[in-house]
GUMI-961716 format. One record per residue (C-alpha): x, y, z. Coordinates in steps of 0.1 Angstrom, whole numbers, plus 2048, in hexadecimal, padded with zeros to 3 digits. Layout:
residues N
X | Y | Z
...
***
This chain:
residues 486
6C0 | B1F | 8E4
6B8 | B1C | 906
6C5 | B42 | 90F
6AE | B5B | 902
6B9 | B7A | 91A
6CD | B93 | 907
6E7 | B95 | 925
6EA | B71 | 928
6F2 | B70 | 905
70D | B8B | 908
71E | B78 | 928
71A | B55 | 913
72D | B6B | 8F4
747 | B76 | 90C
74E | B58 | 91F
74E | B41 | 903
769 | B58 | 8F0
77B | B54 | 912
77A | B30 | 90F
783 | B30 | 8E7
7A7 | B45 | 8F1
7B0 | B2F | 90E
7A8 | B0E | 8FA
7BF | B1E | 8DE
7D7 | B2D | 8F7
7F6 | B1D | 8F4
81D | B16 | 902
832 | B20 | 8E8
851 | B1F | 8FB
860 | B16 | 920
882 | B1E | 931
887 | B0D | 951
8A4 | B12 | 96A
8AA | AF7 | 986
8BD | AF5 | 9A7
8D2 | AD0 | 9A6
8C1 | ABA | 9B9
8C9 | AAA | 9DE
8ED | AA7 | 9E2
903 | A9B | 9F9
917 | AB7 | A16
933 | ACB | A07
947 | ABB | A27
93D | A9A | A35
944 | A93 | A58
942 | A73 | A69
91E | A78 | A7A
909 | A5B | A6F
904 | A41 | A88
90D | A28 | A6C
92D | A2F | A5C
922 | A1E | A3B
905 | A36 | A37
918 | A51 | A3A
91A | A69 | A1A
93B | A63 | A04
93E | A7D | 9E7
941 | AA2 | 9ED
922 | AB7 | 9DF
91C | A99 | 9C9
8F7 | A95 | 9BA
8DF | A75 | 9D1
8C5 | A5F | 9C5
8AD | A75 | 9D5
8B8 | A8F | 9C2
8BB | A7D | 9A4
895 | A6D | 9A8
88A | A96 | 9AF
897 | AA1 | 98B
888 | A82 | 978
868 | A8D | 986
86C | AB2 | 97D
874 | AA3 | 959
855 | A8C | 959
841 | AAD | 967
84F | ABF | 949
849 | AA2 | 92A
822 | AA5 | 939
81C | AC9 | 939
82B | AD2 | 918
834 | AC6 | 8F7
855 | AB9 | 8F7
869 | AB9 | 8D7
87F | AA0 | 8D1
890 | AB4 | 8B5
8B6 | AC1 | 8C4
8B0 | ADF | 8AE
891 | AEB | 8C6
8A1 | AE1 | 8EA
8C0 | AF2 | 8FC
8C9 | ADE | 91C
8E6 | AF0 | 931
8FA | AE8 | 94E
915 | AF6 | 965
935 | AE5 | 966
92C | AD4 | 984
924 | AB0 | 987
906 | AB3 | 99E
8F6 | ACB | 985
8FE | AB0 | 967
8F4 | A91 | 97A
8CF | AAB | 981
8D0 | AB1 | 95D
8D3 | A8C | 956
8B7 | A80 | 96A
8A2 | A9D | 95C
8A1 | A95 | 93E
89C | A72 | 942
87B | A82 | 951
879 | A93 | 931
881 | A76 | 916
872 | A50 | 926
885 | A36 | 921
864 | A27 | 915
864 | A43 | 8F5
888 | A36 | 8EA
890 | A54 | 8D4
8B7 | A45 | 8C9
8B3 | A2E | 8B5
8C8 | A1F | 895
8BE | A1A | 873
8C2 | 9F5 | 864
8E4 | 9FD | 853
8F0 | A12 | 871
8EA | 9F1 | 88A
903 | 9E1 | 874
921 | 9F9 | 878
91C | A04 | 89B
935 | 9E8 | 8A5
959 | 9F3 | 8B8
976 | 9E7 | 8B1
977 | 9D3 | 8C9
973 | 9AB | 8D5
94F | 9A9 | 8E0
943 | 985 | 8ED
920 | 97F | 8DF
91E | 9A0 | 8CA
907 | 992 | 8B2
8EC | 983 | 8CA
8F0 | 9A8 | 8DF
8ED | 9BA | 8C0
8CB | 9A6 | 8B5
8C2 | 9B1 | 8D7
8C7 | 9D6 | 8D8
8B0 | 9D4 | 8B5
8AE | 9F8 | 8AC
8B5 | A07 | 8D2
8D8 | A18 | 8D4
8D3 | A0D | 8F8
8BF | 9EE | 90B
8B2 | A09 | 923
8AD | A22 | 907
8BB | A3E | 91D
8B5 | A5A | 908
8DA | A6A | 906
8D4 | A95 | 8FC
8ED | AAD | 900
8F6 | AC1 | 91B
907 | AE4 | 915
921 | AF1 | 92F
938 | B0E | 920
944 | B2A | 93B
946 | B42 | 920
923 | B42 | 919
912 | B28 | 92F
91D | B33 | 95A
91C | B58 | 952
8F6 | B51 | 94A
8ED | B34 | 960
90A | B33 | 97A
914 | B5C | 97C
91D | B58 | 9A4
93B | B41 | 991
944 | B53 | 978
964 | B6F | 97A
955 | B8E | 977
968 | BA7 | 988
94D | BBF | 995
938 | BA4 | 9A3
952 | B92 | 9B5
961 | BB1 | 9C9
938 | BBF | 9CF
931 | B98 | 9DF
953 | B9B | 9F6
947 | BBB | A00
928 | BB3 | A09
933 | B96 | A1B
946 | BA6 | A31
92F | BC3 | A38
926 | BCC | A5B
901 | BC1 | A49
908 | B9E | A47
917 | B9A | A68
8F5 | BA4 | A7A
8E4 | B93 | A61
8F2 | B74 | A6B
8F7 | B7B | A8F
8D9 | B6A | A9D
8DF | B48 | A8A
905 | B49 | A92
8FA | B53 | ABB
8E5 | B33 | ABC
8F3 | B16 | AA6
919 | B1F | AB2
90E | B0C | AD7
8F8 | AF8 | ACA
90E | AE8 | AB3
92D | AE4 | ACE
910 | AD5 | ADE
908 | AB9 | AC3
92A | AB3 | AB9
940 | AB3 | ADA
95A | AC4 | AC8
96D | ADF | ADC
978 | AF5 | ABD
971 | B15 | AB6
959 | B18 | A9E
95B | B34 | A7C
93F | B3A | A69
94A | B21 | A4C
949 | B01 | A68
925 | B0F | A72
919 | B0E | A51
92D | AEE | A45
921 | ADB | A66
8F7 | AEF | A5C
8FD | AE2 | A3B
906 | ABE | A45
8EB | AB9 | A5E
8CE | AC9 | A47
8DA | AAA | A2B
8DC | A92 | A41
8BE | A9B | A4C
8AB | A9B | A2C
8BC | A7E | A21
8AC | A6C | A43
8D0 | A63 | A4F
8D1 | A59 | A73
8EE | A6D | A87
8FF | A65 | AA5
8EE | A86 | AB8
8C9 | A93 | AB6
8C3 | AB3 | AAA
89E | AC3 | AA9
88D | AD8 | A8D
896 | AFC | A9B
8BB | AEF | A95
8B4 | AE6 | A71
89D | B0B | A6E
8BB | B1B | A7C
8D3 | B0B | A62
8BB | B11 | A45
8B9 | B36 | A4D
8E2 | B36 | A50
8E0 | B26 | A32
8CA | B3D | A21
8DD | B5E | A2F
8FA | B5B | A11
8DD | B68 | 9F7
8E6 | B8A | A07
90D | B8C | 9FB
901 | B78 | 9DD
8E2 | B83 | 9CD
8D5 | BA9 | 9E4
8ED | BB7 | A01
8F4 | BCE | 9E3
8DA | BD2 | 9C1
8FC | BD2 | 9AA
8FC | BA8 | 9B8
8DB | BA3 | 9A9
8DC | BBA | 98A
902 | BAC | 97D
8F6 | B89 | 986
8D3 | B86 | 977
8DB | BA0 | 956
8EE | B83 | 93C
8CF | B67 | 943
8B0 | B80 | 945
8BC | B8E | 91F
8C1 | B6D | 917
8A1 | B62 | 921
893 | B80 | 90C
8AB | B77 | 8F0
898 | B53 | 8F0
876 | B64 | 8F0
879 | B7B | 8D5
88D | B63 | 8C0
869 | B49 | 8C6
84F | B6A | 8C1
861 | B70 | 8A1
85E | B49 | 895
87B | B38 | 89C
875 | B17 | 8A8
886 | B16 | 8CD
86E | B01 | 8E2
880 | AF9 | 903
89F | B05 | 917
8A7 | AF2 | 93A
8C7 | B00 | 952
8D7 | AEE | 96B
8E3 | B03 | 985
8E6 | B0D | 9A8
8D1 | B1B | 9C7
8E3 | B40 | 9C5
8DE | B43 | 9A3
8B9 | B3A | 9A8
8BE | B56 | 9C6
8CA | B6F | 9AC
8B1 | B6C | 992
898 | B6D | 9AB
8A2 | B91 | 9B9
8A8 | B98 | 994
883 | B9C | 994
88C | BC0 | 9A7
880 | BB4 | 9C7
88F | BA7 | 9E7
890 | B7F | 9EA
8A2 | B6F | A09
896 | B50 | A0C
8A5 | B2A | A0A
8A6 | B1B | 9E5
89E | AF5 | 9EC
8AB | AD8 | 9DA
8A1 | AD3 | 9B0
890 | AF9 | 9B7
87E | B01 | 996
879 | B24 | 982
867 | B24 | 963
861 | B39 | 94C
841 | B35 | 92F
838 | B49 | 911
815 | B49 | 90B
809 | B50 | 8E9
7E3 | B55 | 8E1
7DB | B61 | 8C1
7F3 | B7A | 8BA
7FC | B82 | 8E2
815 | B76 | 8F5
815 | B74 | 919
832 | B69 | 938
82B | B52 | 952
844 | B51 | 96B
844 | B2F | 983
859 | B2C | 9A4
858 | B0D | 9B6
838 | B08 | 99F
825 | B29 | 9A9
81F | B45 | 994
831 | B68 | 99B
82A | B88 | 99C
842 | BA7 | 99B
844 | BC9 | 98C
82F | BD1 | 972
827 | BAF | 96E
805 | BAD | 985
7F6 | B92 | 976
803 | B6B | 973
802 | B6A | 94A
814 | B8C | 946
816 | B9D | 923
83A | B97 | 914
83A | BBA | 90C
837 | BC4 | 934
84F | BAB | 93D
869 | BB2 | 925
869 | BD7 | 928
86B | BD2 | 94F
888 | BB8 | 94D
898 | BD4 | 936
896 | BEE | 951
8A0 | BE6 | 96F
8C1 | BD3 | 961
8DE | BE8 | 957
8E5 | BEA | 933
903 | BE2 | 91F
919 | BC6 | 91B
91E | BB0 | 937
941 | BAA | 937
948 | BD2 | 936
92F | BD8 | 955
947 | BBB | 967
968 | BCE | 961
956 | BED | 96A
937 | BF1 | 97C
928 | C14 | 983
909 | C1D | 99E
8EC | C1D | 98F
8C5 | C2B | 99E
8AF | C14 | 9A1
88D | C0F | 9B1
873 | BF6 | 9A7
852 | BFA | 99A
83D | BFA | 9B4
82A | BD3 | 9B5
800 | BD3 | 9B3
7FB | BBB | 9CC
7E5 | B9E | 9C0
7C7 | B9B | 9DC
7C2 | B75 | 9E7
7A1 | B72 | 9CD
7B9 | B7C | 9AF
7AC | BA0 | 9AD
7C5 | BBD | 9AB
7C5 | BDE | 9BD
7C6 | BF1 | 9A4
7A8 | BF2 | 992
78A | BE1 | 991
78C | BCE | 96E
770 | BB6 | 972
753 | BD2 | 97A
74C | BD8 | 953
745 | BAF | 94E
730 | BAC | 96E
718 | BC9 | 966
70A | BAF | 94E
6FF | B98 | 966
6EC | BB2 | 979
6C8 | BAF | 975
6C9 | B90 | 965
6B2 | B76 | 97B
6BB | B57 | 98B
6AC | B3C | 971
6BD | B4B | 956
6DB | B4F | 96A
6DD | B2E | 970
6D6 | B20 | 94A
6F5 | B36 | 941
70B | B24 | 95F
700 | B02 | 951
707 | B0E | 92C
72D | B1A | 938
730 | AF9 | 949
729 | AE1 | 930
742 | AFB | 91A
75E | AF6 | 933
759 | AD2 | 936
75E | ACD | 911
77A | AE7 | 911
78B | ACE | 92E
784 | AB0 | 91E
792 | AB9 | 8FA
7B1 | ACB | 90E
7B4 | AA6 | 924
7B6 | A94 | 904
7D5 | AA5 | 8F4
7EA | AA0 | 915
7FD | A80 | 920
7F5 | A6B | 93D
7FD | A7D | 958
815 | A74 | 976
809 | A5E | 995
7F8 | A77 | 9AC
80D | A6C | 9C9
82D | A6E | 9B7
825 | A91 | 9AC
81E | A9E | 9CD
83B | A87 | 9DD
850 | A9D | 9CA
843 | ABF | 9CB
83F | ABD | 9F2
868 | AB1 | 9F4
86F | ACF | 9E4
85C | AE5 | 9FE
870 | ACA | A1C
882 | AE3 | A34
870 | AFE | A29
854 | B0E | A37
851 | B2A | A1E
82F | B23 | A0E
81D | B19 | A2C
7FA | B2E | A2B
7FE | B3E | A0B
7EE | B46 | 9EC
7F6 | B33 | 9CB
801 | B57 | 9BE
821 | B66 | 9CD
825 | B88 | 9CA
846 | B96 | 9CA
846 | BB6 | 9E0
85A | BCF | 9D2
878 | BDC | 9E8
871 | BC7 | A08
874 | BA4 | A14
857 | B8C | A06
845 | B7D | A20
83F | B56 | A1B
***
């Protein structure tokens, strides 16, 4: 062997047993929650300066936004092992067609038409005839071969239930008592009205002065006319006036301003509305630790329920929750370890106690535990009482990935002190060679991967509007107690 030092033999030991537990790392389970994707304006005026291209259906899902969730699927089938097995999958929806429509084209993401996974046995091909007149049945029939379908669209189920389903995915819908008369309180508090002030001061002109209409304006026609403009505008729909970008900033922040009577003008909002799917989500964990064979749970939903969970992290978050937004949620398990990774818009967090991006499920758990109220959910809605709570305070990640806590890495680097530049450099050679092979054996177990182009089509149309990640680290930390700066 070409390392003789005794310290570059300890580092080699060291790093190659780092190697060893990545390579063996694995995904053992993922829950995902998604914003629907583009839709069309909740009301539709007659802007577009072609009639026919104006929008028609109410709130109703678009091709783009259809084309955003088959991508999030395809992103999905690549990075983890899909099981085709109904037994191992939950898919969930609100009862809302834009959220079904998103879950339909996710999961043709997720299942290809090209792996046809309904198909019919010889004897089944045979029967699956209605009663009913069909002109050339046999010659369509010879056609369709085994395929339940030409296109082999890969039909799964997709769970809606308010009972258990909107109180978990969907709580800003749901009737509990407590939450309802905290978010009329808060939307009505003198809080709100500044909070809103500014936007309502500038877009209330500004709009008379697009539309020409003489009416007075409430805050509802601000934010129907904010929200109409913003899709049209995303959409790339020409309009029969010119608006500018600090129109559209102006609208998004309006926009945006409803996560305070929604999610934290009051830490009740947040700590009701996050409580059912954060046990849940521990429920699914535990149930996989202890060896049951959940491998996948996807939720449609809805951009203040994505604004609830997100301040159900303890921490302040305001801003705007863009089309087919994405929160996942990974256990880890290496060896006999498991470890959380928590994904927004496909960067890792960090909040509470969890300081690091692969948090141990023991850290997470217990800090999900504490700062939610316990007790059945339903009892809390009929009647809520105050409760204290302050979050632990976050350890900052520093942009190289250090904390500020501590200084982990010193007891590893003392071995490289002393240790001379040749040798050095064998050992960097030695760990690249290591890691090469490591990459090359992980390459081979994983699908062929996306276009490049498409991928980061899609993940910059999810940022469109948004300016929120502009100059920032891959890491977000969530700062305890005060606004997160993006």
């Amino acid at each position: 062997c070409f390392i003789n030092d005794t310290n570059m033999k300890a580092i080699a030991v060291v790093v190659c047993l780092l190697l060893v537990s990545c390579l063996r790392a694995e995904v053992v389970f993922v829950s995902e929650i998604v914003r629907h994707g583009a839709r069309q304006p909740g009301q539709i005026f007659n802007f577009t300066v072609d009639p026919a291209d104006n929008f028609s259906d109410s709130k109703e899902l678009t091709e783009p936004g259809l084309r955003q969730h088959y991508l999030i699927g395809q992103e999905i089938r690549y990075r983890y092992v899909v099981p085709n097995n109904l037994t191992q999958v939950d898919f969930y929806s609100t009862d809302s067609s834009r959220t079904y429509d998103s879950g339909a084209g996710h999961l043709s993401g997720l299942y290809p038409a090209e792996i046809c996974t309904q198909t019919l046995n010889e004897s089944q091909q045979k029967h699956a005839v209605p009663s009913l007149e069909i002109d050339d049945k046999e010659e369509i029939i010879k056609e369709l071969g085994e395929k339940a379908l030409p296109k082999c669209f890969n039909l799964k189920p997709i769970k809606s239930e308010f009972e258990t389903i909107d109180y978990i995915n969907h709580f800003e819908a749901s009737d509990c008592k407590a939450y309802i008369k905290i978010r009329s309180e808060a939307k009505d508090s003198e809080e709100y009205q500044a909070i809103i002030k500014p936007f309502v001061d500038y877009l209330d002109p500004r709009l008379h002065e697009l539309t020409k209409w003489k009416k007075i304006f409430s805050v509802d026609d601000i934010n129907n006319l904010c929200s109409y403009i913003s899709i049209a505008d995303f959409h790339k729909k020409k309009l029969v006036f010119e608006y500018n970008q600090t129109d559209i900033e102006y609208c998004t922040k309006l926009v945006s301003s409803k996560v305070y009577y929604n999610a934290n003008g009051d830490e009740r909002l947040w700590k009701l509305g996050s409580k059912p799917f954060f046990e849940n989500l521990l429920k699914s964990f535990d149930n996989v630790i202890a060896g049951g064979e959940k491998k996948l749970e996807l939720a449609f939903s809805h951009d203040y329920m994505l604004s609830i969970l997100l301040n159900g992290f303890g921490v302040q978050f305001d801003d705007f929750i863009p089309f087919a937004a994405t929160l996942f949620f990974e256990l880890h398990r290496t060896g006999s370890e498991f470890y959380v990774r928590t994904l927004y818009l496909d960067k890792p967090l960090l909040f509470g106690d969890c300081t690091e991006e692969y948090c141990e499920y023991s850290k997470f758990k217990n800090y999900m535990l504490a700062i939610h109220p316990a007790g059945d959910i339903r009892e809390l809605c009929e009647s809520w009482k105050d409760a204290v709570f302050t979050p632990t305070k976050n350890v900052l990640m520093k942009p190289n990935g250090s904390s500020e806590s501590g200084k982990a890495g010193e007891g590893l680097w003392s071995l490289f002190e002393n240790t001379d530049f040749l040798t050095l450099l064998k050992f960097l050679l030695f760990a690249v060679i290591f890691m090469v092979i490591g990459y090359a054996l992980a390459k081979a177990r994983q699908r062929k991967r996306l276009d490049l182009q498409q991928r980061e089509a899609f993940f910059a149309g999810l940022l469109k509007h948004q300016k929120l990640y502009q100059d920032q680290e891959e890491i977000i930390p969530l700062s305890s107690g005060k606004h997160i700066k993006m």
